[in-house]
Residue frames as a rotation matrix with the C-alpha (Angstrom) as fourth column:
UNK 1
0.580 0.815 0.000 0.00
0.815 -0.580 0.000 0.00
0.000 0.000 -1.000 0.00
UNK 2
-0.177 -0.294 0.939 1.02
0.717 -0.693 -0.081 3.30
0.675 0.659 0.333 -1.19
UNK 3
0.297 0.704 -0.645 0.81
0.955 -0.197 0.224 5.86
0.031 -0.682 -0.730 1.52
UNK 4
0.019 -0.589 0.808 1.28
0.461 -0.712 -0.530 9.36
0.887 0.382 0.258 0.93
UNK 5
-0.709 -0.696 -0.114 3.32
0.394 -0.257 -0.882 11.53
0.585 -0.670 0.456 3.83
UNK 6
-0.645 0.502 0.576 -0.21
-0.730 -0.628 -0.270 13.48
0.226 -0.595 0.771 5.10
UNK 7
0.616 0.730 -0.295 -2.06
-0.392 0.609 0.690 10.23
0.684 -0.309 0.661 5.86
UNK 8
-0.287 -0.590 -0.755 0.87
0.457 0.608 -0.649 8.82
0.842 -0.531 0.095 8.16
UNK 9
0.885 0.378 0.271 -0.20
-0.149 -0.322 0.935 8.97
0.440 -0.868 -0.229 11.75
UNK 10
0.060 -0.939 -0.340 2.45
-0.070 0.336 -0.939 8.69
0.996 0.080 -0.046 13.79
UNK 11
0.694 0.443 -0.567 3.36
0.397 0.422 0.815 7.23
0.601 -0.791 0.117 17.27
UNK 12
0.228 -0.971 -0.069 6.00
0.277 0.133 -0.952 8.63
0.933 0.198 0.299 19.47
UNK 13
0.588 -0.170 -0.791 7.73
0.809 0.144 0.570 8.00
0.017 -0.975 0.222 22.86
UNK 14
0.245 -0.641 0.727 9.36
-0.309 -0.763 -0.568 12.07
0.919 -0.085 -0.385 24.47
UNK 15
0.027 -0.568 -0.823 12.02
0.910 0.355 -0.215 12.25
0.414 -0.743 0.526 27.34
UNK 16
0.246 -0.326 0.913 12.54
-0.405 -0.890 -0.208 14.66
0.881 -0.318 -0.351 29.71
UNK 17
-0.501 -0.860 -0.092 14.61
-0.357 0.303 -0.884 14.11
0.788 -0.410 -0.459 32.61
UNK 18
-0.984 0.047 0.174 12.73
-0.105 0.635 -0.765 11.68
-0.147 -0.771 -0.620 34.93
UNK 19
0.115 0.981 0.157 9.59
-0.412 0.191 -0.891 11.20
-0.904 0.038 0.427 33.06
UNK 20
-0.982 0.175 0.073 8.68
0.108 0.196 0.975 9.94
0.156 0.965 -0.211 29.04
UNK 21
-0.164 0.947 -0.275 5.37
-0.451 -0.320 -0.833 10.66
-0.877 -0.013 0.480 27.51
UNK 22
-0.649 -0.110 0.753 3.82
0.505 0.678 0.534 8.55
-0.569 0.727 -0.384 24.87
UNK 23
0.199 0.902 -0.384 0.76
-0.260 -0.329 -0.908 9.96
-0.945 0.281 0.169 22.08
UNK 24
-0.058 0.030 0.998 0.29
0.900 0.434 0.039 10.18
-0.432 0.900 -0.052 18.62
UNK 25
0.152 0.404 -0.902 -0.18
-0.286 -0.856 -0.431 12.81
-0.946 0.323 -0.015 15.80
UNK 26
0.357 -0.406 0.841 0.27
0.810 0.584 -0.062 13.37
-0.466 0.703 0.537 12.34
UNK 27
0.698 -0.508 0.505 2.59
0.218 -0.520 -0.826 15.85
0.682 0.686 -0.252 12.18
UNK 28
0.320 -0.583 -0.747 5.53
0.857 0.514 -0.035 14.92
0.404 -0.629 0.664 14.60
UNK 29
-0.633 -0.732 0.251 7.60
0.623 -0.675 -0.396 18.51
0.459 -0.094 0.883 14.48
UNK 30
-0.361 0.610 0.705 4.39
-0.310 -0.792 0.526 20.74
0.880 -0.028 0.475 14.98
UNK 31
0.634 0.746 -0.204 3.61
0.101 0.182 0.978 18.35
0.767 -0.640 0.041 18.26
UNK 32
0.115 -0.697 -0.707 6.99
0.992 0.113 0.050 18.51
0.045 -0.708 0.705 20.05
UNK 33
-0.731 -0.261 0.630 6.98
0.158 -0.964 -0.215 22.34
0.664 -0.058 0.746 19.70
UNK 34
0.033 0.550 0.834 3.69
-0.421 -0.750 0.511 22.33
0.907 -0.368 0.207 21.13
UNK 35
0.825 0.118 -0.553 4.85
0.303 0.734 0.608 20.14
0.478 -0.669 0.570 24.22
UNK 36
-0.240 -0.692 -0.681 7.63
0.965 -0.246 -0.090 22.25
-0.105 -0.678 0.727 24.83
UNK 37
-0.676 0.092 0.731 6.08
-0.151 -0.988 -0.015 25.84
0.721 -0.120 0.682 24.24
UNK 38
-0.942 0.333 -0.038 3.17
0.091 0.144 -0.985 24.36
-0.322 -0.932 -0.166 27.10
UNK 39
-0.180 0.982 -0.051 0.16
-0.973 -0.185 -0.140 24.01
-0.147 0.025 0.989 24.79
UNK 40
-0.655 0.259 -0.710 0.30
-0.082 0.910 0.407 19.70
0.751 0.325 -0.575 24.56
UNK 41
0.112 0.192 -0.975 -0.61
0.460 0.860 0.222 17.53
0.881 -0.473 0.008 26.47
UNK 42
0.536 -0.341 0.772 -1.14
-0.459 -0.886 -0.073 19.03
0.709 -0.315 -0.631 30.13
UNK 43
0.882 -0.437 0.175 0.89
0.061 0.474 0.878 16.61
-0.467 -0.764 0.445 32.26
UNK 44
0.282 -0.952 0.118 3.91
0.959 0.278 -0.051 17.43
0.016 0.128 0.992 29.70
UNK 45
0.742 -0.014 0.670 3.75
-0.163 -0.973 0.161 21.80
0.650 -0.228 -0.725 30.43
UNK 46
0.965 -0.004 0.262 6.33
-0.256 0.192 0.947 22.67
-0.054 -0.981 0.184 32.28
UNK 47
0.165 -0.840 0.517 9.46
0.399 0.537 0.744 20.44
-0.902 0.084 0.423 30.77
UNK 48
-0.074 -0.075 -0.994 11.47
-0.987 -0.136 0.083 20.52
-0.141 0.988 -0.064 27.90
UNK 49
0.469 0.408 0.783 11.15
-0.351 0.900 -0.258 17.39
-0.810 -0.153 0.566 25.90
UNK 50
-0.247 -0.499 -0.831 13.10
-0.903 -0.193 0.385 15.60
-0.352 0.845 -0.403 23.11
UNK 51
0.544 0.501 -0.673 11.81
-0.795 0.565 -0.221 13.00
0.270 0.655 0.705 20.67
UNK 52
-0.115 -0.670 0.733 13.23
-0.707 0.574 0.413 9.29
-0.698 -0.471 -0.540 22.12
UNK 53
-0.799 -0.547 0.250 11.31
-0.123 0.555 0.823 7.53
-0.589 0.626 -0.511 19.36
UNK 54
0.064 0.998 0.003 8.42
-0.464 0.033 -0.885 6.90
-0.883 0.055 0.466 17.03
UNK 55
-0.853 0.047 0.520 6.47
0.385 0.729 0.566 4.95
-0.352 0.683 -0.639 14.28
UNK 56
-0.882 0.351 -0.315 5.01
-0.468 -0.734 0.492 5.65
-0.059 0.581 0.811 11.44
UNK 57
-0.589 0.563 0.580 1.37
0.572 0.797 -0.192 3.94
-0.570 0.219 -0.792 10.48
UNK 58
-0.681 0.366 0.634 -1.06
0.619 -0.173 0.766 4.31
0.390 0.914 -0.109 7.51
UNK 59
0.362 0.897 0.256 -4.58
0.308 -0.374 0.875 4.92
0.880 -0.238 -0.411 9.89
UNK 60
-0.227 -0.164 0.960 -5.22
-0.695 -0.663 -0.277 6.69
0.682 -0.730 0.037 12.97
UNK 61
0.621 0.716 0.319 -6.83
-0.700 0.324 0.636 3.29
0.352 -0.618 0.703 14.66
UNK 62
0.618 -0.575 -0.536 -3.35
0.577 0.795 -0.187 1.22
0.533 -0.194 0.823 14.31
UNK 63
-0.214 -0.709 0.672 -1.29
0.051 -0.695 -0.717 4.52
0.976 -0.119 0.185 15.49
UNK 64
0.219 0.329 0.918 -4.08
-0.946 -0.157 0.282 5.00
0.237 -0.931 0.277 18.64
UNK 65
0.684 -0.017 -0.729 -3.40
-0.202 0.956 -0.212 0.84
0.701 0.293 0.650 19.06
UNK 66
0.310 -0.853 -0.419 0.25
0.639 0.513 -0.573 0.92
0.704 -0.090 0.704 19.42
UNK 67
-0.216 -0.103 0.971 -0.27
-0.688 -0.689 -0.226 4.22
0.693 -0.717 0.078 21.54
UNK 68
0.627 0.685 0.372 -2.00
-0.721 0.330 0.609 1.88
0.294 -0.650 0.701 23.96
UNK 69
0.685 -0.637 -0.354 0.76
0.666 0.744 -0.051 -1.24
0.296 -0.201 0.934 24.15
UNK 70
0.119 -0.958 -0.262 3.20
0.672 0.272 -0.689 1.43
0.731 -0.094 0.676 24.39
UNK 71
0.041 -0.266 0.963 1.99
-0.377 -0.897 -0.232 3.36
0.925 -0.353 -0.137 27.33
UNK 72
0.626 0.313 0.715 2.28
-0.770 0.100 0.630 0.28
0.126 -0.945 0.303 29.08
UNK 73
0.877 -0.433 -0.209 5.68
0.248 0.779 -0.576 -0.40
0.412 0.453 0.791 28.37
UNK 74
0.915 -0.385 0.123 7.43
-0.390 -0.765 0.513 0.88
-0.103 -0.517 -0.850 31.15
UNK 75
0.384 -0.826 0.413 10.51
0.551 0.564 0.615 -1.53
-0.741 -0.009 0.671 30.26
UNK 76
0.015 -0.531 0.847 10.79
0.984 0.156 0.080 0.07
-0.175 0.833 0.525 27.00
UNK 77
0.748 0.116 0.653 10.21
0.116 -0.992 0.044 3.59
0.653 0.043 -0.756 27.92
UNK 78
0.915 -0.394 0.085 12.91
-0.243 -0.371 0.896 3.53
-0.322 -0.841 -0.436 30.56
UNK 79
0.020 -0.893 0.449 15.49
0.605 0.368 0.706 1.88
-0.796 0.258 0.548 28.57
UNK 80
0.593 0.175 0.786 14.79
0.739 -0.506 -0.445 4.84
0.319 0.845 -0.430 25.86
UNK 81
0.863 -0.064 0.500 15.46
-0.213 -0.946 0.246 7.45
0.457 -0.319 -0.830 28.16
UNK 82
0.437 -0.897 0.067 18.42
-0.369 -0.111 0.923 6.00
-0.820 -0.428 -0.379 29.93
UNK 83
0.002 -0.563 0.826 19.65
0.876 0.400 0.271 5.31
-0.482 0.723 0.494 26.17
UNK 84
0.420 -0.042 0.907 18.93
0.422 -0.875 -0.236 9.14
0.803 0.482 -0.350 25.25
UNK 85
-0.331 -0.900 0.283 21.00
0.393 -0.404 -0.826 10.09
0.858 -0.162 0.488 28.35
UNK 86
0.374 0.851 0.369 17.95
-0.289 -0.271 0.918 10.89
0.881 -0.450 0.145 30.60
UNK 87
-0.845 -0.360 0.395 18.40
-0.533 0.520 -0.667 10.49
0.035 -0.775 -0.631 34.41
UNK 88
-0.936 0.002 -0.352 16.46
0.157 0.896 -0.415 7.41
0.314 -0.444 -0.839 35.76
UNK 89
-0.121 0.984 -0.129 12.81
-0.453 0.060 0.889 7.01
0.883 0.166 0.439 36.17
């Protein structure tokens, strides 16, 4: 399947020193600005934040999916951040 760049939803795991935040969007750059100017998400106001990782998907129902498995991957969200230099969780 052919997917062109404005249908891609995307998943992605941010760090800031002693937390990570997981969500989606589909437009990656335009959500980490608003998560560090303080208009995301409000539990992420407040911090700065840098991108630890993400995936791409076609629909918004496999993107909201893998949001779900991976906000209850605290194994793999902590080994992000103490692999992006982050202090401990």
């Amino acid at each position: 399947m052919n997917v062109r760049q404005e249908s891609r939803c995307f998943v992605y795991v941010l760090g800031s020193p002693g937390r990570t935040y997981v969500g989606w969007t589909v437009d990656l750059e335009r959500r980490l600005a608003q998560h560090n100017d303080g208009t995301g998400a409000r539990s992420t106001r407040g911090r700065r934040w840098c991108l630890l990782y993400a995936e791409a998907y076609a629909t918004r129902p496999e993107a909201m999916s893998r949001e779900w498995f991976l906000k209850r991957d605290r194994k793999l969200r902590r080994s992000l951040a103490l692999n992006a230099d982050l202090h401990p969780m």
